[in-house]
VOMAR-173349 format. One line per field, with one value per residue (C-alpha): x, y, z; residue number from 1. Coordinates in Angstrom, 1 decimal, decimal comma, always signed. Example, Ala and Ser with C-alpha at 12.3 -4.5 7.8 and 13.67 -1.06 7.14 Angstrom:
BEGIN
east	[+12,3	+13,7]
north	[-4,5	-1,1]
up	[+7,8	+7,1]
seq	[1	2]
***
This chain:
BEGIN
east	[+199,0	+199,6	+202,5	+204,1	+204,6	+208,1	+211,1	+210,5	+207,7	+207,5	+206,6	+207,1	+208,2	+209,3	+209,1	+209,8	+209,1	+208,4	+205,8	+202,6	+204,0	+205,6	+205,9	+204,7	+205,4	+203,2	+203,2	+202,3	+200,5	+199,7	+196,4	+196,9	+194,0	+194,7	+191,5	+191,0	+189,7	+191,0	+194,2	+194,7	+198,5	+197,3	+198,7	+201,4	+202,3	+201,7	+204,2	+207,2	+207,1	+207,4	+210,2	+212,4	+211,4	+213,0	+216,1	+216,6	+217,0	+219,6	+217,2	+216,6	+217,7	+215,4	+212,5	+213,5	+213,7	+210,2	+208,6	+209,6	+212,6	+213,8	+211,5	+208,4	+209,6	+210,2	+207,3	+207,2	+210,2	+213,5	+213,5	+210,8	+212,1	+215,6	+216,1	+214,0	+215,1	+213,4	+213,5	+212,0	+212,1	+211,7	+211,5	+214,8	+216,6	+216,0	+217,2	+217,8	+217,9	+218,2	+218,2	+219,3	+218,6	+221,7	+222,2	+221,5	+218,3	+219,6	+219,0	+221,7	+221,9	+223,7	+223,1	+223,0	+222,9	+221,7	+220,1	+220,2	+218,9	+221,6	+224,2	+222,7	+223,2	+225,7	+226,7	+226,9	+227,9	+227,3	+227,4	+226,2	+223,8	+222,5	+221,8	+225,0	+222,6	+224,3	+227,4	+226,2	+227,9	+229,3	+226,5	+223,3	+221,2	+222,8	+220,7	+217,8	+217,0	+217,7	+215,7	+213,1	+212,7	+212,9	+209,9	+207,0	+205,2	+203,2	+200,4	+198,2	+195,9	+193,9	+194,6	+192,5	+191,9	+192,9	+196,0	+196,8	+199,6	+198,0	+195,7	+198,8	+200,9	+204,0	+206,8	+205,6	+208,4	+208,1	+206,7	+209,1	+206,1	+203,5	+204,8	+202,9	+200,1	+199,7	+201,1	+202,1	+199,4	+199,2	+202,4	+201,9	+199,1	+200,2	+202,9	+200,2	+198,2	+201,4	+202,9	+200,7	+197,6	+196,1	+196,5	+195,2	+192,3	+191,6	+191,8	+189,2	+186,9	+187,0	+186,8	+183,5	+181,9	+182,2	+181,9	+179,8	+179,9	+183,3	+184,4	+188,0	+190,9	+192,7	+196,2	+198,7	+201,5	+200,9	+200,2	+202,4	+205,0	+205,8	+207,5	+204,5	+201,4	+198,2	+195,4	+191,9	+189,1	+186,4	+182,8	+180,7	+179,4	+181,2	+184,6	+185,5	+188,2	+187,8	+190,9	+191,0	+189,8	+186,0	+186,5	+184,6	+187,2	+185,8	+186,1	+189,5	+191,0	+189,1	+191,1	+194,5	+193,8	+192,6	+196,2	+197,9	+196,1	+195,9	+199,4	+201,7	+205,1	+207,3	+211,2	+210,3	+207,1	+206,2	+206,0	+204,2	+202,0	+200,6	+197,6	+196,1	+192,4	+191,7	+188,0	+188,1	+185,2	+184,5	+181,1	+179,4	+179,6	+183,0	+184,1	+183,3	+185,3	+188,0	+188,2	+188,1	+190,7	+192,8	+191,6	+192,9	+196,3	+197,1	+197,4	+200,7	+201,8	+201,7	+198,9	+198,7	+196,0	+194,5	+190,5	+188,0	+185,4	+182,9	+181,9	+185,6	+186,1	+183,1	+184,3	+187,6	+188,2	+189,0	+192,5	+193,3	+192,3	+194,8	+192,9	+194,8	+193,8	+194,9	+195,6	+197,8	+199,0	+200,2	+199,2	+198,4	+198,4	+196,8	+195,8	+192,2	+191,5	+189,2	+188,5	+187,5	+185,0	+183,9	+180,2	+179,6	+180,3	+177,4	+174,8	+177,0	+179,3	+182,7	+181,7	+178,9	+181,2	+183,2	+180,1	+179,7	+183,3	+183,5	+186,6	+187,7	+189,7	+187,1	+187,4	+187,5	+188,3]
north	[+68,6	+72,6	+73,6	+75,2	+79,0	+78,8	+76,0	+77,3	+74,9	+71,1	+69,1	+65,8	+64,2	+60,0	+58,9	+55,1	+53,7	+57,0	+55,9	+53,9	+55,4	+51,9	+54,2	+56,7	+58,5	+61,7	+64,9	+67,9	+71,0	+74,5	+73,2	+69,6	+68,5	+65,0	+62,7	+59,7	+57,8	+58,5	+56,5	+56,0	+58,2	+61,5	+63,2	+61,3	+62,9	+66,2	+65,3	+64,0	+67,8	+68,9	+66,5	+68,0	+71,8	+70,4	+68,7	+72,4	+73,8	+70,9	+69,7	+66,1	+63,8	+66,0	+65,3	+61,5	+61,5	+62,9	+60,7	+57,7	+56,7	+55,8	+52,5	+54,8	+56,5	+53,7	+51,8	+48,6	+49,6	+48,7	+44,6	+45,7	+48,5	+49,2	+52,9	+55,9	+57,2	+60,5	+62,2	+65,9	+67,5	+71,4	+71,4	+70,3	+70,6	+67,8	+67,2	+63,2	+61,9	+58,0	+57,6	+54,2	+53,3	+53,3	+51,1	+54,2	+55,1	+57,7	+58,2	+58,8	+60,2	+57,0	+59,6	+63,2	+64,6	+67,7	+66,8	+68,6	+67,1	+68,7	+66,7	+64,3	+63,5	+65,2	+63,8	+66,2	+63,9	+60,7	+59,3	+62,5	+63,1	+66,5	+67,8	+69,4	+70,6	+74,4	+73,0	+72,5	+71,1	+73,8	+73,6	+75,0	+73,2	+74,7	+78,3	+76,4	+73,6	+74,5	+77,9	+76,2	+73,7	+76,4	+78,6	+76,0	+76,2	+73,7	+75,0	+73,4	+75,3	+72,2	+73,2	+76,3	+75,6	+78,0	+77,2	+77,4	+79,6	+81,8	+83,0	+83,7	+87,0	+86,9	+89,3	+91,9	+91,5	+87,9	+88,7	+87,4	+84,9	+83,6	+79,9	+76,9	+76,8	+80,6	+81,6	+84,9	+85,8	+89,0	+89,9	+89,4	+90,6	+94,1	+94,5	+93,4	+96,8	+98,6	+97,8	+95,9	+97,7	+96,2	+92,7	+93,6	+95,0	+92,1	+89,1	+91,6	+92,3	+88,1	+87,0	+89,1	+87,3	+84,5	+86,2	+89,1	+90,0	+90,7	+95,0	+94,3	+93,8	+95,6	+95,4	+97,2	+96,8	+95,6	+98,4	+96,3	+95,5	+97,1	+94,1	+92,0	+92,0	+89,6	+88,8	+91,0	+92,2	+94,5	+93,4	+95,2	+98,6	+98,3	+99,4	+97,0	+94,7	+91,3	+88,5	+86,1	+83,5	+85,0	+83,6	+80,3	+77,7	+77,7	+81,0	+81,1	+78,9	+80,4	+83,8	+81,9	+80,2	+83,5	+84,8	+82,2	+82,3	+86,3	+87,2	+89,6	+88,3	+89,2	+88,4	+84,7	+84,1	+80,7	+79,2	+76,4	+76,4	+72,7	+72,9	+69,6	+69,1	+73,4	+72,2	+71,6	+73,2	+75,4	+76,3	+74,7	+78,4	+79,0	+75,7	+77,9	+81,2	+78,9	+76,7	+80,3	+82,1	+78,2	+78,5	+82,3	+81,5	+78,9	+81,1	+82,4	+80,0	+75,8	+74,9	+70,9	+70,1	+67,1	+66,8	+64,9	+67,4	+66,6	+70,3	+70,9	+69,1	+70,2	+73,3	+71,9	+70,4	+66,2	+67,0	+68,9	+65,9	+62,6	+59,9	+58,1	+54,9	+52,0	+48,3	+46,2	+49,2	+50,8	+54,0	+54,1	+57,5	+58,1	+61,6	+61,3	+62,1	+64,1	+62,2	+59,2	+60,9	+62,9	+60,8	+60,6	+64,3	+65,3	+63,7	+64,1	+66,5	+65,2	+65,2	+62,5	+60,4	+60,3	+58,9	+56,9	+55,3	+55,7	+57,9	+55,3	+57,0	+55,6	+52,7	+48,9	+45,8]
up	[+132,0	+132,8	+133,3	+136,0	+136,4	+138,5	+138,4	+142,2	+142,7	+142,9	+139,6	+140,4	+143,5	+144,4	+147,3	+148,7	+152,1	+154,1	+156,4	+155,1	+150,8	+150,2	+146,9	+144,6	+141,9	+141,6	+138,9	+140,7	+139,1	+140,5	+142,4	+143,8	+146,2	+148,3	+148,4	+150,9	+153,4	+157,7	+157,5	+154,0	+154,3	+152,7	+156,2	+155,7	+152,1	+153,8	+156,7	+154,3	+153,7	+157,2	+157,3	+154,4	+156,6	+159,6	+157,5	+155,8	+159,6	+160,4	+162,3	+161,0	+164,4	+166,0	+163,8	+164,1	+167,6	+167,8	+165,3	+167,2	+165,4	+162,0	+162,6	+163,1	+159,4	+157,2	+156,2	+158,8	+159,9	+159,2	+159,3	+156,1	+154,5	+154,5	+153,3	+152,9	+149,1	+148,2	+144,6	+143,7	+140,6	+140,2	+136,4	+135,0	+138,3	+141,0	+144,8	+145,6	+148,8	+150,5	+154,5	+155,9	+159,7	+162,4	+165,5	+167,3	+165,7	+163,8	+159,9	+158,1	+154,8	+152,1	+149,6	+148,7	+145,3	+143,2	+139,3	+136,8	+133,2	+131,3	+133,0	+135,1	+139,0	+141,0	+144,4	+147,4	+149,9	+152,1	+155,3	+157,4	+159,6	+158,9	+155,1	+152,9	+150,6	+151,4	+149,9	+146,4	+143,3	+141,3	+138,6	+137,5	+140,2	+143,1	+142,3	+141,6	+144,0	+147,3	+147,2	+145,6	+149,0	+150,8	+149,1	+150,8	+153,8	+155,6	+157,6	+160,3	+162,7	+164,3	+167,9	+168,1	+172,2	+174,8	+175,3	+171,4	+170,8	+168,3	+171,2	+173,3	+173,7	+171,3	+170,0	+167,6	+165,5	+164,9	+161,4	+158,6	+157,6	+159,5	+161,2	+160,3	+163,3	+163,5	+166,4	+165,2	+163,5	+165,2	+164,9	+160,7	+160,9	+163,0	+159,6	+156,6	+158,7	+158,6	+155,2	+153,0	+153,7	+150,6	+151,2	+155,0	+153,7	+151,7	+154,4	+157,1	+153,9	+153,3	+156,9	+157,2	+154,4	+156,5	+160,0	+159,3	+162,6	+162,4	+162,2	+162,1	+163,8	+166,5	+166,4	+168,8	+170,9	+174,3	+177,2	+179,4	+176,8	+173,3	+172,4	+172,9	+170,8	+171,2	+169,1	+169,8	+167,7	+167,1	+166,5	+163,9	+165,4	+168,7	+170,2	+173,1	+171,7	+172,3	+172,7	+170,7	+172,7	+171,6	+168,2	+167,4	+166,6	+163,1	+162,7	+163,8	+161,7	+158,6	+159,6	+159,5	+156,5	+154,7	+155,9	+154,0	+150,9	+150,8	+151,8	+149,8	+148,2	+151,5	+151,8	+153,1	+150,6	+149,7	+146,3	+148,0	+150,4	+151,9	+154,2	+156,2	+156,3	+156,4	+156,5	+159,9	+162,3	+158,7	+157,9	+154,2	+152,9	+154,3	+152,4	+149,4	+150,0	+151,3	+147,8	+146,1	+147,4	+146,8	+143,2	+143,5	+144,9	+143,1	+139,8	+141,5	+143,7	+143,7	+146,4	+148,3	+150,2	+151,9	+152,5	+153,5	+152,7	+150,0	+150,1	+149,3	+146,4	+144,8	+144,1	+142,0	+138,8	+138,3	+136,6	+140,0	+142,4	+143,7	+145,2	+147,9	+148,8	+151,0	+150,6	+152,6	+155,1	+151,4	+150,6	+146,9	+145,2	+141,3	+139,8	+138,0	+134,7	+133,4	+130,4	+132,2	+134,4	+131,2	+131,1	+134,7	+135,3	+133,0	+136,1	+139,0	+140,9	+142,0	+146,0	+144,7	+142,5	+145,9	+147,9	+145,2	+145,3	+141,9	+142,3	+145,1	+148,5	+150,5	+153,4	+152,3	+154,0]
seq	[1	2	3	4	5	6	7	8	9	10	11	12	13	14	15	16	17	18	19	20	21	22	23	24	25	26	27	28	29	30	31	32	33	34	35	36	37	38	39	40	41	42	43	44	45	46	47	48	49	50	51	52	53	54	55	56	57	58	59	60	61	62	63	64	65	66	67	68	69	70	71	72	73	74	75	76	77	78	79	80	81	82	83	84	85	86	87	88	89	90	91	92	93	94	95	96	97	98	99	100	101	102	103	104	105	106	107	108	109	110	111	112	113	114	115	116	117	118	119	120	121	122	123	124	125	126	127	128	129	130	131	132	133	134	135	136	137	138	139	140	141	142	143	144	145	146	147	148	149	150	151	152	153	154	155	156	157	158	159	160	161	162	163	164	165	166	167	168	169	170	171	172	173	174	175	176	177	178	179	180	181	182	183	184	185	186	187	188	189	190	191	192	193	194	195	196	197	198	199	200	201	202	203	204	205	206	207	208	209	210	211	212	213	214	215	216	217	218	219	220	221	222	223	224	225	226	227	228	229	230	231	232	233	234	235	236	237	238	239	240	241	242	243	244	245	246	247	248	249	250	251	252	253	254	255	256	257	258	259	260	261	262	263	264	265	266	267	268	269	270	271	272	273	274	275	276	277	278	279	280	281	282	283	284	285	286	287	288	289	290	291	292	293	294	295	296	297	298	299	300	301	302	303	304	305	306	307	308	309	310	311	312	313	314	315	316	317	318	319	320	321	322	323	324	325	326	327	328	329	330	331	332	333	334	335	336	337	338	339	340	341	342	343	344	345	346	347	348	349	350	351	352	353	354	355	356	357	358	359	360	361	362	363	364	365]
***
């Protein structure tokens, strides 16, 4: 298996009786791609990690409360699974976790503790209700692990209607990195311009091989407002700016995703970046750009992403693909291997093993 460039990015993660994950036990590489059927829990491995986002703000009660409770978190609830007990390793340094239910649908944390394989587990704490991760151990891990959970991102654009907020007005100086449904993306956009005009040049020159109607964007501070900037664009040939609002949803989306996967190393760069379902609304050829500039990333930074595009995993290898499937409300998650695919990869292309449920992740009674 390849190994990782950084410690800074996940390798291996455990995880027991978050959601429909009864439990798994799953080596990550730098390109990780999340096969299966509607239902089968792969938005469900992608949402552990906006969990552990909101439990790095001290903002885990508020995550719970919005989830439904700790019985809507633990798989069946609590009468079926009594803690939530969590486990990720960035190299030879690890962060461990376990969550139990309270009488006030709270979860609490039984368990806190840095690893490091040198000397083993250190305990942080127990008994709280908001992370003391901050507070370390006084050993190696403490410079390791917690930067490293903070280096991902998880990114969803799905609502791309007129009331999204990446069609809205915003501050222009909300631009330390683009938040998870773009609703600054003018804002990091107006900087890339300014600062990394490299990288700029390199997201408007890849959304017009999708949109070749596209001329570029047009970026300034509000008339009104300086301290406001909105999304608008040029078409090809023309100078009256459109809003945003003009985009196709498709089309849209395909420029927030080409902003994650082209952006420069700023201050708050991730070392991960976790993307549900980008296919959405996307074009077949757009599928293709998109896969490339995954394949590109992913040489300097750890990419997870969950699809149910056939045209998506065709453009990626077997060794980088985990098939989830479900059986018994369990979520079931297995990395293929290359080797075993070796004879029927000579005839067929990964997307038609898929069809074919030869790879599984599809439905089943």
């Amino acid at each position: 298996m390849p190994e990782l460039i950084s410690t800074s990015q996940l390798s291996r993660i455990v995880l027991k009786g978050f959601k429909s994950i009864v439990e798994c036990d799953i080596e990550l590489t730098q390109l990780n791609i999340f096969i299966g059927c509607n239902g089968a829990g792969k938005s469900n491995f992608i949402g552990f990690f906006r969990m552990i986002e909101q439990m790095l703000e001290n903002k885990l009660q508020v995550f719970v409360s919005r989830q439904g409770g700790p019985d809507a978190i633990l798989h069946f609830g609590r009468k079926i699974t009594e803690q939530l007990e969590v486990e990720l390793y960035f190299g030879h340094n690890g962060y461990f976790a376990t969550f139990e239910p309270t009488q006030d649908n709270r979860l609490m944390f039984s368990k806190e503790s840095f690893w490091w394989d040198m000397s083993g587990e250190k305990r942080i704490s127990s008994g709280h209700f908001e992370t003391k991760a901050s507070q370390g151990t006084g050993t190696g891990s403490d410079m390791y692990v917690l930067p490293a959970m903070k280096q991902w991102r998880v990114y969803h654009f799905h609502d791309t209607s007129d009331s999204a907020y990446v069609k809205q007005p915003h501050g222009i100086n909300d631009n330390a990195y683009l938040r998870a449904d773009g609703r600054n993306l003018a804002a990091f956009l107006y900087l890339l311009k300014e600062k990394y005009s490299e990288s700029y040049q390199q997201i408007v020159k890849t959304v017009r091989l999708v949109a070749p109607f596209f001329g570029d964007f047009y970026l300034r501070p509000s008339p009104q407002n300086n301290d406001v900037i909105e999304l608008e664009w040029f078409e090809q040939g023309q100078d009256i700016p459109f809003k945003a609002h003009h985009f196709s949803d498709g089309t849209l989306r395909f420029i927030c995703l080409a902003t994650v996967f082209l952006q420069p190393n700023l201050f708050y760069k991730p070392a991960t970046i976790l993307v549900d379902e980008p296919e959405l609304g996307l074009h077949p050829y757009a599928i293709t750009v998109l896969a490339s500039l995954m394949r590109a990333a992913a040489q300097k930074k750890q990419v997870i992403v969950s699809t149910q595009s056939v045209e998506l995993l065709n453009e990626f290898a077997a060794k980088d693909v985990i098939v989830v499937d479900r059986d018994d409300g369990k979520s079931l998650l297995r990395r293929l291997k290359e080797e075993d695919l070796y004879e029927w990869l000579e005839d067929y292309s990964l997307g038609e093993l898929w069809k074919k449920n030869i790879l599984g992740g599809r439905p089943s009674r």
